[in-house]
C-alpha positions as CSV (number, residue, x, y, z in Angstrom):
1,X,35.1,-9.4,-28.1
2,X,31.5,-10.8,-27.9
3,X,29.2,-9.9,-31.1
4,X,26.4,-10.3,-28.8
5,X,27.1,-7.0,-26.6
6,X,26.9,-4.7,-30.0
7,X,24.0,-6.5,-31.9
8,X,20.3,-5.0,-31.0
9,X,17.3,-6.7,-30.5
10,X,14.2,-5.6,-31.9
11,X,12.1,-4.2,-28.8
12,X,14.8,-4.8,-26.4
13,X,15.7,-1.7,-24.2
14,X,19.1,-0.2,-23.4
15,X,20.3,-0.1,-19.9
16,X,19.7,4.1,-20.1
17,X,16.3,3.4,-21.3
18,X,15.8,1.2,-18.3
19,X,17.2,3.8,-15.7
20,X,15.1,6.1,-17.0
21,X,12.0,4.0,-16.6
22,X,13.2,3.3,-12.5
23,X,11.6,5.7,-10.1
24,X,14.3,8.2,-8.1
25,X,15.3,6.5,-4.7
26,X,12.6,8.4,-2.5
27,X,10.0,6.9,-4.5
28,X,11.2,3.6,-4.5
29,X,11.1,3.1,-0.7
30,X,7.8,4.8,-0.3
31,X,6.5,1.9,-2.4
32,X,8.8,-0.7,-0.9
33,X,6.9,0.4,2.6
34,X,3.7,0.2,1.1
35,X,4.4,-3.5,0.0
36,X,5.7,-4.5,3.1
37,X,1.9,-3.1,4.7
38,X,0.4,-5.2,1.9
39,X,2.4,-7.8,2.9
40,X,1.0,-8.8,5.8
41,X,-2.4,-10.9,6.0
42,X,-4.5,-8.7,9.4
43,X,-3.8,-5.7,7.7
44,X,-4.6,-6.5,3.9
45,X,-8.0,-7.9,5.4
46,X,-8.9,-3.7,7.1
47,X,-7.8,-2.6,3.6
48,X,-9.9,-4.8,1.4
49,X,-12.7,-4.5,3.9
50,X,-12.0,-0.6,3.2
51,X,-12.4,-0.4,-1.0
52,X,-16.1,0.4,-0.1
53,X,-15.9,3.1,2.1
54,X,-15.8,4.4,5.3
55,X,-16.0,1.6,8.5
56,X,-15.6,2.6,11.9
57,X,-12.8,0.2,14.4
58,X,-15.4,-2.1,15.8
59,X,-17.3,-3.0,12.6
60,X,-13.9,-4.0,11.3
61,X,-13.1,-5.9,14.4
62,X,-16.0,-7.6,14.0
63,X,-15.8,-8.2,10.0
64,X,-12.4,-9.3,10.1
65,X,-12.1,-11.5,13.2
66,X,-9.0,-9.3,14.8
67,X,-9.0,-7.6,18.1
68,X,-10.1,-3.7,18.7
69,X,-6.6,-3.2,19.8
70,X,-5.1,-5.3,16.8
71,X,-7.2,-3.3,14.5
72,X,-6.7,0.2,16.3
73,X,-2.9,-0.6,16.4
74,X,-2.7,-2.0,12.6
75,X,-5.1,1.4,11.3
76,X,-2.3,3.7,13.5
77,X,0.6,2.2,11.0
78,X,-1.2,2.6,8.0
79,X,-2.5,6.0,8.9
80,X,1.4,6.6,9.7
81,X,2.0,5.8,6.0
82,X,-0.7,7.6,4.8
83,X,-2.6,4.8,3.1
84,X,-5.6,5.2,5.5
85,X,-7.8,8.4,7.1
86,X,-9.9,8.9,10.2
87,X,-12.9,10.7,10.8
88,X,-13.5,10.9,14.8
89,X,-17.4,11.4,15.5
90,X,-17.2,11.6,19.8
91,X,-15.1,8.5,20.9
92,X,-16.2,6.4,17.3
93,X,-13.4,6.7,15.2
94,X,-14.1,5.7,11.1
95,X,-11.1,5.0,8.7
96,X,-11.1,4.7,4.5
97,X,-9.1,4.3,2.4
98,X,-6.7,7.6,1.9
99,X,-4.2,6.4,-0.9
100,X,-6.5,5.9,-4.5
101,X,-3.5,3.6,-5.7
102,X,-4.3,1.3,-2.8
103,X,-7.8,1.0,-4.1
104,X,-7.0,0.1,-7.5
């Protein structure tokens, strides 16, 4: 028998304490998702562009070197995931940032 499995380290954390500290399952994937959205370069470029405020399609087409339709298509996924919100004002349509944790 190993001494090493009984002996306690000073700060070190039991495998309950650990489970304890892990998020339920539902949780977990939401913020799995919300990585994989950060994870890709076009659409971490309409969030940062975002932290300030509210920024309609074509300014961020223009701001961030993409496409209308890239940027349109790339707002529809995160507004799908809840990270960003629009505001329609006749056929304009202005996102921001929806999810404070994505701000941080």
């Amino acid at each position: 028998m190993s001494r090493r499995s009984s002996i306690k380290v000073v700060g070190q954390t039991s495998t309950a304490e650990l489970r304890e500290q892990i998020p339920g399952d539902r949780a977990v994937e939401d913020l799995a998702d919300v990585f994989s959205l950060l994870g890709d370069p076009s659409r971490l470029r309409l969030l940062l562009a975002l932290r300030e405020g509210e920024v309609s399609v074509g300014e961020l087409s223009r701001a961030t070197g993409q496409s209308d339709s890239g940027v349109s298509h790339a707002l529809q996924l995160l507004r799908a995931h809840r990270i960003v919100a629009v505001r329609r004002e006749g056929r304009r349509a202005f996102y921001r940032l929806d999810d404070p944790h994505v701000r941080m």
